[in-house]
C-alpha angles and dihedrals in degrees: 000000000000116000095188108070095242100179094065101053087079095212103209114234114275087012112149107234117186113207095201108199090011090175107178087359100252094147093033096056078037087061093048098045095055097028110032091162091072138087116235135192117211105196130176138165082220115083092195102050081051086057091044096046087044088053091039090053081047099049090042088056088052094053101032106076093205083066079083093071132082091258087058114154105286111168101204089226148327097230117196106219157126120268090210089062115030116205089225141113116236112281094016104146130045083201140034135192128189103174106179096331105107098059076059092061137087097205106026095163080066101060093039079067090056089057091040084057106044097040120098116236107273087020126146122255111191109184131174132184128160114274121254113246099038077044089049098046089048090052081051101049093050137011099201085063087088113023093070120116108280086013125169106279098197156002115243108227116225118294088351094112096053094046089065096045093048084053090068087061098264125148118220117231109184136311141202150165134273144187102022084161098064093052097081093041086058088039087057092042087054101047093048096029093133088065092050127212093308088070111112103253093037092055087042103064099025073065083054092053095049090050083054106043097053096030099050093199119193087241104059093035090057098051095051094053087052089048109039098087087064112026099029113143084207135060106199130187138180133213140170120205112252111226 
């Protein structure tokens, strides 16, 4: 389930694309699906969702039957390291993606300097947080949302997050919203978070989610598209580096 739209962003073959806080490798494995030909680098500060991305990529090649070919699914690298120091050269990436990662850390202006750095001039940004209202109702659902280990820091204020990134000389290209469907389902974990995933409501739509997930009906598919500028969990924006 890719919340970045991964198949627009046209990666060039043999384009380096940097996924920064790759967690499980969606969007890696995203990268490598649509656009076999590139070399991606898969980094996060978490050495077991790097375990579990480099299985999953595993597991994906086994079931896809294109992962016979030559162009078979080859992540460049998972990569253990800090975002506030980035183990790169200057001008290292034709293309960046920060999928939910910045609203995890304390200075994320820090780590927008990284990317500036290590992205090539004219090169892609592809950044997602949660967006701002469905992300304030949960906070205020449910304390503990946010006051786990590794929790949500902040709540990027509208159009806060894109001004910082435009003062480091990018020009934004479009943005939308993604995963309404998932807004309600947080909403209820929130509101019964005592009870924890396992409570009734909660089980029962997560269920939803999964049908959906791996079925892809019209329907659902459809009422999401219409939802998801109001009720979208993401906020997700797009930028290319000026020269």
């Amino acid at each position: 389930m890719e919340t970045i739209d991964i198949q627009s962003l046209a990666i060039e073959p043999g384009a380096r694309v940097l996924d920064l806080g790759c967690g499980e490798g969606r969007h890696s494995i995203a990268c490598q699906f649509y656009f076999p030909a590139a070399h991606v680098v898969a980094l996060d500060l978490n050495l077991g969702d790097l375990k579990r991305a480099q299985t999953k990529q595993e597991q994906f090649q086994q079931l896809n039957s294109a992962a016979s070919s030559k162009d078979s699914l080859n992540i460049s690298s998972y990569l253990c390291a800090d975002a506030y120091k980035l183990p790169f050269k200057e001008h290292s990436f034709e293309h960046v993606i920060c999928s939910e990662v910045l609203e995890h850390i304390d200075d994320y202006q820090q780590v927008l300097n990284e990317i500036t750095r290590c992205l090539k001039p004219g090169g892609s940004l592809s950044v997602s947080v949660p967006a701002r209202w469905p992300e304030q109702l949960c906070w205020a659902l449910s304390k503990a949302y946010h006051q786990v280990e590794g929790g949500h820091l902040r709540i990027f204020k509208k159009n806060e997050l894109e001004q910082a990134i435009q003062q480091r000389k990018f020009q934004k290209l479009r943005k939308h919203k993604a995963h309404a469907l998932h807004s309600p389902y947080w909403w209820l974990r929130c509101l019964f978070w005592r009870q924890g995933e396992d409570f009734l409501l909660c089980r029962l739509y997560h269920k939803i989610l999964v049908w959906d997930l791996l079925k892809r009906p019209l329907l659902t598919r459809s009422l999401e598209k219409l939802l998801n500028p109001v009720l979208g969990k993401s906020q997700v924006s797009y930028f290319i580096k000026h020269d």
